[in-house]
TORMI-185500 format. One record per residue (C-alpha): residue number from 1; residue in three letters; x, y, z. Coordinates in steps of 0.5 Angstrom, whole numbers, plus 2048, in hexadecimal, padded with zeros to 3 digits. Layout:
node seq:NUM | type:ALA | px:X | py:Y | pz:Z
...
END
This chain:
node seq:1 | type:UNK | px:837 | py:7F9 | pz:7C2
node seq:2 | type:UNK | px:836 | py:7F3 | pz:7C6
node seq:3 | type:UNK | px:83A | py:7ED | pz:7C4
node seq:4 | type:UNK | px:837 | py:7E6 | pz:7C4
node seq:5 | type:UNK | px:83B | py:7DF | pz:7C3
node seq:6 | type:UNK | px:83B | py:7DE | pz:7BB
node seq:7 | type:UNK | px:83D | py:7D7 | pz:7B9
node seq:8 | type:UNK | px:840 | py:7D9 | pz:7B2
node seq:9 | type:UNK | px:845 | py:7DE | pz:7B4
node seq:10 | type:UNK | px:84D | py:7DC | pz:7B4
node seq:11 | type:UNK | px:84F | py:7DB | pz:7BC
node seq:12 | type:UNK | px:854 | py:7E0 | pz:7BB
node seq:13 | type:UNK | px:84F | py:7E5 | pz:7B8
node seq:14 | type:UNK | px:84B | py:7E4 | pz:7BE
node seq:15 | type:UNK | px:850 | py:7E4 | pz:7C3
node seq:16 | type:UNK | px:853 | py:7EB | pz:7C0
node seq:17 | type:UNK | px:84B | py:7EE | pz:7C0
node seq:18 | type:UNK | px:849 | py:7EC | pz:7C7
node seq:19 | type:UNK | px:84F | py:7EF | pz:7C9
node seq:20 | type:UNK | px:84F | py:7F5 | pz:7C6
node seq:21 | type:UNK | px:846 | py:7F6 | pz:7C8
node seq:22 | type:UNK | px:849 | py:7F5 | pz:7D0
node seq:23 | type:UNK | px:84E | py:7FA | pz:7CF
node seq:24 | type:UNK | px:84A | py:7FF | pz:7CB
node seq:25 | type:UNK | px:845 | py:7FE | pz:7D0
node seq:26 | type:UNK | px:849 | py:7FE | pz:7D6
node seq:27 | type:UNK | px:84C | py:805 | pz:7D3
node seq:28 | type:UNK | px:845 | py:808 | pz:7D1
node seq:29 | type:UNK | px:843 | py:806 | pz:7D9
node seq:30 | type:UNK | px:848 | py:80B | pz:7DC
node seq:31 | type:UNK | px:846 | py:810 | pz:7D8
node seq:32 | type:UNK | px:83E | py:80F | pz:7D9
node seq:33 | type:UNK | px:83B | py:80C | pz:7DF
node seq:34 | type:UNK | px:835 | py:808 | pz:7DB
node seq:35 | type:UNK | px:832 | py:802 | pz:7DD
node seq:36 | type:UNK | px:831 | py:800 | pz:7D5
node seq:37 | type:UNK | px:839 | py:7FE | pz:7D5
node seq:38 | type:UNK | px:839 | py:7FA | pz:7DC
node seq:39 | type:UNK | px:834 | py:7F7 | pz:7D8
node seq:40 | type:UNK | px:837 | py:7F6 | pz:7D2
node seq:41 | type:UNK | px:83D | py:7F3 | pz:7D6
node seq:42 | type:UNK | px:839 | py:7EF | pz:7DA
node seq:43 | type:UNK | px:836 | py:7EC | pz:7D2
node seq:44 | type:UNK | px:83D | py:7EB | pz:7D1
node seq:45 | type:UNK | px:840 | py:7E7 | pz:7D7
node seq:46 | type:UNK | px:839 | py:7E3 | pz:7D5
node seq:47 | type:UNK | px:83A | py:7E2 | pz:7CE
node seq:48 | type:UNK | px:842 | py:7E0 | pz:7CF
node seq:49 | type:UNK | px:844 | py:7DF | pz:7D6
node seq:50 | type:UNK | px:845 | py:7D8 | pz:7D5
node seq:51 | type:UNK | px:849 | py:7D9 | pz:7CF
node seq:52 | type:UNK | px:851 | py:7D9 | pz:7D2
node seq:53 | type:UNK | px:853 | py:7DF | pz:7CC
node seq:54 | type:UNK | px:84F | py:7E3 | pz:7CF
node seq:55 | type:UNK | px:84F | py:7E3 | pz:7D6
node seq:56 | type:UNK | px:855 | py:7E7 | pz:7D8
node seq:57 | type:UNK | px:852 | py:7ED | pz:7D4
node seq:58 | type:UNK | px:84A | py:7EB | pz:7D7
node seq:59 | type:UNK | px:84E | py:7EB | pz:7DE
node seq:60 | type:UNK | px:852 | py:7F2 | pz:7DD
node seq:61 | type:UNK | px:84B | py:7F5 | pz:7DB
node seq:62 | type:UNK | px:847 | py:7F2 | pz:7E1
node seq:63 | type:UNK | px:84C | py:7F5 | pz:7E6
node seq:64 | type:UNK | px:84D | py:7FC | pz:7E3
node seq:65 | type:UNK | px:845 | py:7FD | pz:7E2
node seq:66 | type:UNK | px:843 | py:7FA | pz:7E9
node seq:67 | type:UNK | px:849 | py:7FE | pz:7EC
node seq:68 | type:UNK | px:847 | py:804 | pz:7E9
node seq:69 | type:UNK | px:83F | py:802 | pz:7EB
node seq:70 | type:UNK | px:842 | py:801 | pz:7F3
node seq:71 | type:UNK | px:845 | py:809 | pz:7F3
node seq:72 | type:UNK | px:840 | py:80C | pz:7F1
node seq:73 | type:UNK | px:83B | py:809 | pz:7F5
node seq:74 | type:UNK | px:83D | py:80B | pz:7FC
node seq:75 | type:UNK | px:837 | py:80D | pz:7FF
node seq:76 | type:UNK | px:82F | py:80B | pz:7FF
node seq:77 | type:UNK | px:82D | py:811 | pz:7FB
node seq:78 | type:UNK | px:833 | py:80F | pz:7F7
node seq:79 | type:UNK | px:82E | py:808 | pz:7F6
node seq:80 | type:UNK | px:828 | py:80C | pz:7F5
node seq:81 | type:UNK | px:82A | py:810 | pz:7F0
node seq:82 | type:UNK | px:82C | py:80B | pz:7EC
node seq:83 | type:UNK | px:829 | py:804 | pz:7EE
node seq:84 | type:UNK | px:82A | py:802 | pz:7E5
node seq:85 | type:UNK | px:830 | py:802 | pz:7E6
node seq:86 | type:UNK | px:830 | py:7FE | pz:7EC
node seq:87 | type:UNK | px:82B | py:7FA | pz:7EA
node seq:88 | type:UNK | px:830 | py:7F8 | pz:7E3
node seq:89 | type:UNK | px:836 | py:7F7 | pz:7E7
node seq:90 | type:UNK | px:834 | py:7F3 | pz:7EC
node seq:91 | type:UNK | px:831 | py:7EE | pz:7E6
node seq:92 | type:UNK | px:837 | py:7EE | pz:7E3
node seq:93 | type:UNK | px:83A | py:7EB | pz:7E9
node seq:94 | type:UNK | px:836 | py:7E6 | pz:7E9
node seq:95 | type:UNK | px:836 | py:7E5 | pz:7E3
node seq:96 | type:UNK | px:83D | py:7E5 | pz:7E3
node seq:97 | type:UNK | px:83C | py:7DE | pz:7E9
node seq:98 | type:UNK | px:839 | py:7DB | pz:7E4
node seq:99 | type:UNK | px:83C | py:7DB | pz:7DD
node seq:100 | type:UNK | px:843 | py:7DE | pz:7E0
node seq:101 | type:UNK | px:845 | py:7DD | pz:7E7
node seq:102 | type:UNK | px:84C | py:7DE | pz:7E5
node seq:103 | type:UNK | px:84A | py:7E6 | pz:7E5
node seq:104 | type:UNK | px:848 | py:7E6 | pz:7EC
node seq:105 | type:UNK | px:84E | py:7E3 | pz:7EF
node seq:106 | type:UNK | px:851 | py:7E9 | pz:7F1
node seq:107 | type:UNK | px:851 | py:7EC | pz:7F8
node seq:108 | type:UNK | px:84F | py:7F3 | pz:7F5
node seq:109 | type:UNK | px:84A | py:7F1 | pz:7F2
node seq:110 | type:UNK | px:846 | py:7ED | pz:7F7
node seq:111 | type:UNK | px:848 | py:7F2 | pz:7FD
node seq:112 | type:UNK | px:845 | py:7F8 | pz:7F9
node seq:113 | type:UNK | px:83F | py:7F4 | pz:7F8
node seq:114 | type:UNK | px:83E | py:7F2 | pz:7FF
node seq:115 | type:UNK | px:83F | py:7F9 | pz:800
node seq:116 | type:UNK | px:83A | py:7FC | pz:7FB
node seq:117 | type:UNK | px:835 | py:7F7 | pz:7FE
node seq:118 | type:UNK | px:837 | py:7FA | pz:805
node seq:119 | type:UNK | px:836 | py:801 | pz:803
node seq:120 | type:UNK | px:830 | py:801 | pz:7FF
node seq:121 | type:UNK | px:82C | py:7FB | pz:800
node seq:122 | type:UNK | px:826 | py:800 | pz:803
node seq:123 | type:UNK | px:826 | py:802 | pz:7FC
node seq:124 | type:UNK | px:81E | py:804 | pz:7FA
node seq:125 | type:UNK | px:81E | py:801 | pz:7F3
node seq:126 | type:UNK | px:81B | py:7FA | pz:7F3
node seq:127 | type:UNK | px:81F | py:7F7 | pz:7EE
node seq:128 | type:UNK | px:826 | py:7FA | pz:7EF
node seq:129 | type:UNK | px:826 | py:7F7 | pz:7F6
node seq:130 | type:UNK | px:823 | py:7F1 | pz:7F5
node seq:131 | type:UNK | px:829 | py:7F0 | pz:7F0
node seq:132 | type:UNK | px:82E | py:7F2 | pz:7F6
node seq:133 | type:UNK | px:82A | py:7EC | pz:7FA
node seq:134 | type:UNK | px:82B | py:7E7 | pz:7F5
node seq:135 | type:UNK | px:832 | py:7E8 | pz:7F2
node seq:136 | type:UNK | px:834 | py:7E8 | pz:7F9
node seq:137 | type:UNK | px:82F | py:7E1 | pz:7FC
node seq:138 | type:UNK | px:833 | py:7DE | pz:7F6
node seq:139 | type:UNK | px:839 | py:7E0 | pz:7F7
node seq:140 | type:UNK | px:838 | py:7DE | pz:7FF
node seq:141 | type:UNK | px:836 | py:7D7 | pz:7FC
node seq:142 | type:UNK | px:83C | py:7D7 | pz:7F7
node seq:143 | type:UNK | px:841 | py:7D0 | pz:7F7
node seq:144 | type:UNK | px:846 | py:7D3 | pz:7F3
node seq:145 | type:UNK | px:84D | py:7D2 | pz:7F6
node seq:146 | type:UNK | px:84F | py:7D8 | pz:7F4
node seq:147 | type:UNK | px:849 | py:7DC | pz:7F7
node seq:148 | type:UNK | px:849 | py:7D8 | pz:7FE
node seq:149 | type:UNK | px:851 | py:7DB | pz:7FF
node seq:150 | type:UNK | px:84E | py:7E2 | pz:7FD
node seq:151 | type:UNK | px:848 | py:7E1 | pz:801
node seq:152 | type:UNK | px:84D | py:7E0 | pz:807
node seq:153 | type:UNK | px:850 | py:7E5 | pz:807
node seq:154 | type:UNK | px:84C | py:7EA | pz:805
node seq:155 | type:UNK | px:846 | py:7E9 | pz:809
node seq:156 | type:UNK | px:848 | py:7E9 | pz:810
node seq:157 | type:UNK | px:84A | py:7F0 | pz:810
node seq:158 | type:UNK | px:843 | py:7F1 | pz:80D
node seq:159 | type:UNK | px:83F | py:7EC | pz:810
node seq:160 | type:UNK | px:83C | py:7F1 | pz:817
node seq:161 | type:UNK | px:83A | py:7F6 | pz:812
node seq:162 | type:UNK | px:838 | py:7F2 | pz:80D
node seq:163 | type:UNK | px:832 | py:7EF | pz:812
node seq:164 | type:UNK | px:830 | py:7F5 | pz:814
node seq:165 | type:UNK | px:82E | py:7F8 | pz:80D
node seq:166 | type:UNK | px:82B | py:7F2 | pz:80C
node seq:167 | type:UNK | px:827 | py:7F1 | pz:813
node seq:168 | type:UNK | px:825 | py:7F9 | pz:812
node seq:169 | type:UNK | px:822 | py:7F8 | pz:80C
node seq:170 | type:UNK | px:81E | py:7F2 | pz:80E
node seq:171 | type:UNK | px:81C | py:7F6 | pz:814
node seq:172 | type:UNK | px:81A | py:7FB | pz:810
node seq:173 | type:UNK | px:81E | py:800 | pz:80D
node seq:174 | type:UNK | px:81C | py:7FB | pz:806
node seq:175 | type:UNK | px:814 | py:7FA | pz:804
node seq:176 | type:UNK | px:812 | py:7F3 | pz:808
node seq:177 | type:UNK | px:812 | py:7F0 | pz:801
node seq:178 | type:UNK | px:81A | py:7F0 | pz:800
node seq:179 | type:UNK | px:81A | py:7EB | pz:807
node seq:180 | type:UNK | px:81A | py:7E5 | pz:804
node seq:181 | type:UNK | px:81F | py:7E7 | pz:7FF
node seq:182 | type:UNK | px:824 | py:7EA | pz:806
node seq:183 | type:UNK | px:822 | py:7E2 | pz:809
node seq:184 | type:UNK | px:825 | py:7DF | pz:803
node seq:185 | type:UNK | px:82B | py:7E3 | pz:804
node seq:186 | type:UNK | px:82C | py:7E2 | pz:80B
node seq:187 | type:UNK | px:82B | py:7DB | pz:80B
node seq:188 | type:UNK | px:831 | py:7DB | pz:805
node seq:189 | type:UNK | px:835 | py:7DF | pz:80A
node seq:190 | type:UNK | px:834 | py:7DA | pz:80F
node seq:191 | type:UNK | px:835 | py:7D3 | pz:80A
node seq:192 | type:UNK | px:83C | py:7D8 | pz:809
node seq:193 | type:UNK | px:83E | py:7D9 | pz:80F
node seq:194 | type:UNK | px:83B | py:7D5 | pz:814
node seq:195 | type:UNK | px:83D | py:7D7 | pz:81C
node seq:196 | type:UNK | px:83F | py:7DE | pz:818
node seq:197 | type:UNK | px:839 | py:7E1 | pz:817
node seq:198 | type:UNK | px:835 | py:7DD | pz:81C
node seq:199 | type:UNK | px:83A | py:7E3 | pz:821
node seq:200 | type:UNK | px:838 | py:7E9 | pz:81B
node seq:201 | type:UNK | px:831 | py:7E6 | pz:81C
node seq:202 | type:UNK | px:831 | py:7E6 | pz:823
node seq:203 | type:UNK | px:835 | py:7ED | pz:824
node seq:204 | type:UNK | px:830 | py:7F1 | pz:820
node seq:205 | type:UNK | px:829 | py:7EE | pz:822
node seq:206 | type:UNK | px:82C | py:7F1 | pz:829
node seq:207 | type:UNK | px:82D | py:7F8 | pz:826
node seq:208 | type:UNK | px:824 | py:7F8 | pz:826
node seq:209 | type:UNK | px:822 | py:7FD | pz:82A
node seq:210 | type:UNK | px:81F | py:7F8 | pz:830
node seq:211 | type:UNK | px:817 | py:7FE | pz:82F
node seq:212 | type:UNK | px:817 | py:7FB | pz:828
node seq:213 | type:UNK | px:818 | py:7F4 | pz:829
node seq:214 | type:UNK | px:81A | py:7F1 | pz:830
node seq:215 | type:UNK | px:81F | py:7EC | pz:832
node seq:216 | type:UNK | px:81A | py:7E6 | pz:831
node seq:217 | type:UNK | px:819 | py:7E7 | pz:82A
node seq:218 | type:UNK | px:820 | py:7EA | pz:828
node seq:219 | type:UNK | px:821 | py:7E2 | pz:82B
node seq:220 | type:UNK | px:81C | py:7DF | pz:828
node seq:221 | type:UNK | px:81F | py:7E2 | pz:821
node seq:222 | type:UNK | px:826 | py:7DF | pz:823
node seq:223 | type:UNK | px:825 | py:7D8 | pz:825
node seq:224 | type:UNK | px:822 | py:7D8 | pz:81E
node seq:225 | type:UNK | px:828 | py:7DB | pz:81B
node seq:226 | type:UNK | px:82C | py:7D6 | pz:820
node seq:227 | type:UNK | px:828 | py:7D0 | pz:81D
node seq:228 | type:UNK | px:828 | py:7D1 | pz:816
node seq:229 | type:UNK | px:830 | py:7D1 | pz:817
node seq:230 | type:UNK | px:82F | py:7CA | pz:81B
node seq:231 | type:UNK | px:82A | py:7C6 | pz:816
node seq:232 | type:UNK | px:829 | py:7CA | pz:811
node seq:233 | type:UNK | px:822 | py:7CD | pz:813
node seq:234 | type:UNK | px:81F | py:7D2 | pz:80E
node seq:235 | type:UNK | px:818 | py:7D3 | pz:810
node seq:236 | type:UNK | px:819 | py:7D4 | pz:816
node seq:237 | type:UNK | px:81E | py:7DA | pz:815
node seq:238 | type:UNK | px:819 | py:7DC | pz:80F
node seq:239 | type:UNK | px:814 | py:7DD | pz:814
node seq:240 | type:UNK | px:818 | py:7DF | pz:81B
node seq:241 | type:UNK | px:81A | py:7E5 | pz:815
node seq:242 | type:UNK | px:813 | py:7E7 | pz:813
node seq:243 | type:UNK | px:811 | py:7E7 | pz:81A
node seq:244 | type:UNK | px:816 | py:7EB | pz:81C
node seq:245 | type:UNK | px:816 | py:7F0 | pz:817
node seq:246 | type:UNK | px:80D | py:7F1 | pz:818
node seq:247 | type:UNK | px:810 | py:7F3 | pz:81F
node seq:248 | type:UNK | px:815 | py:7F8 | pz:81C
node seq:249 | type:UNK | px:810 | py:7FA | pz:817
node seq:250 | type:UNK | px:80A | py:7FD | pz:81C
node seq:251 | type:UNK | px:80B | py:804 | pz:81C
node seq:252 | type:UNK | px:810 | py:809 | pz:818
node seq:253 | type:UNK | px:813 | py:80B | pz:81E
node seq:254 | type:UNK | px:815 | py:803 | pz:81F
node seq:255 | type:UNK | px:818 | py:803 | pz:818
node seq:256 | type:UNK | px:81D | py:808 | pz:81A
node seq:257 | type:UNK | px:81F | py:806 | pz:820
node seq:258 | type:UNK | px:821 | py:7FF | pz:81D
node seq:259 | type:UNK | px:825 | py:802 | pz:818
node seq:260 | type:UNK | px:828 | py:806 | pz:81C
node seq:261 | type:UNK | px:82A | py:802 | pz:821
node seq:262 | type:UNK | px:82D | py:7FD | pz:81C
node seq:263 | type:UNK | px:830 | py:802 | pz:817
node seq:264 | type:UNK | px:833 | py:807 | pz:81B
node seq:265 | type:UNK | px:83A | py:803 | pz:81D
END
């Protein structure tokens, strides 16, 4: 049953119920990998993320759900076989930025999810990885203090291979219709770290085998990835992205050398 805030209830009463809802939930998710209890949870830290006599109990229960998600999501097909259960995690946390960011300013919890998206961005399921993109746009756009420090030191290990997954999926390991959610992405990377990913950029674009994109067009698509670092130019970076990944996308065989060169380190 999912709780939602009730006006007449005593606080204490409340609190007490809340937390023994995340505590049974949390249980029944160690027991059984079901989607329908991160969404159980995820209408929890919604109902009651703001109230401070539930937030211990709704942090805890995030923490274990999505750190039980992570381990068994360790490979793409694990993602394929599962993608409700993808698709629901990653609302959660994004869920839990909004209505109690308190629950994501935890190094574990952004570092899985930072490596759940590394790992299984190229998911074939369209709501499962446009959540991944979303939560993940947010997240890099986020000005909590907290989630900034944790951001630091998290994202630097991951930064490289982080780019990669994104630029493969653009280029065509992800239907074209997912590029314009991946530029978002990017260019929140870029507004995050600035110089940083404009060197993962970089590195990344020059692992596209020249046969499939040659130095000038690798170029035009890094001087956009430059400019927008400098003044912010988004429509510029849009369209160097759609024109790189036309290129990318002639044949099949162009596809997968790109994914190839890209994710093979």
């Amino acid at each position: 049953m999912i709780l939602t805030q009730p006006s007449n209830l005593n606080r204490h009463r409340l609190t007490d119920i809340v937390n023994s809802a995340a505590s049974i939930y949390t249980s029944l998710f160690a027991q059984r990998r079901q989607s329908s209890l991160l969404f159980a949870v995820n209408e929890l830290v919604r109902s009651f993320g703001n109230d401070k006599s539930c937030t211990q109990a709704i942090c805890l229960s995030v923490e274990e759900v999505i750190l039980r998600t992570a381990a068994t999501l360790q490979t793409l097909s694990d993602f394929d076989d599962a993608p409700d259960v993808v698709d629901d995690a990653f609302l959660l946390v994004k869920t839990c930025l909004k209505y109690c960011p308190k629950a994501l300013a935890n190094p574990r919890i952004v570092a899985s999810t930072l490596d759940m998206l590394i790992c299984g961005l190229h998911v074939q399921h369209r709501e499962a990885c446009c959540s991944m993109l979303d939560f993940t746009r947010n997240l890099l756009y986020a000005r909590n203090e907290d989630l900034v420090d944790i951001l630091g030191q998290v994202l630097p290990p991951r930064g490289g291979a982080l780019v990669r997954s994104l630029l493969a999926g653009a280029l065509g390991a992800l239907p074209s219709s997912r590029v314009s959610d991946i530029t978002g992405v990017i260019a929140a990377l870029l507004s995050c770290t600035h110089a940083q990913s404009v060197v993962w950029l970089g590195e990344a674009t020059s692992l596209i085998p020249d046969h499939v994109a040659s130095p000038r067009d690798k170029d035009v698509f890094f001087h956009s990835v430059s400019r927008f670092a400098e003044s912010g130019d988004g429509h510029t970076l849009r369209k160097s992205l759609d024109d790189l990944s036309e290129l990318c996308r002639r044949s099949k065989r162009h596809r997968i050398a790109v994914a190839e060169s890209l994710l093979k380190t």
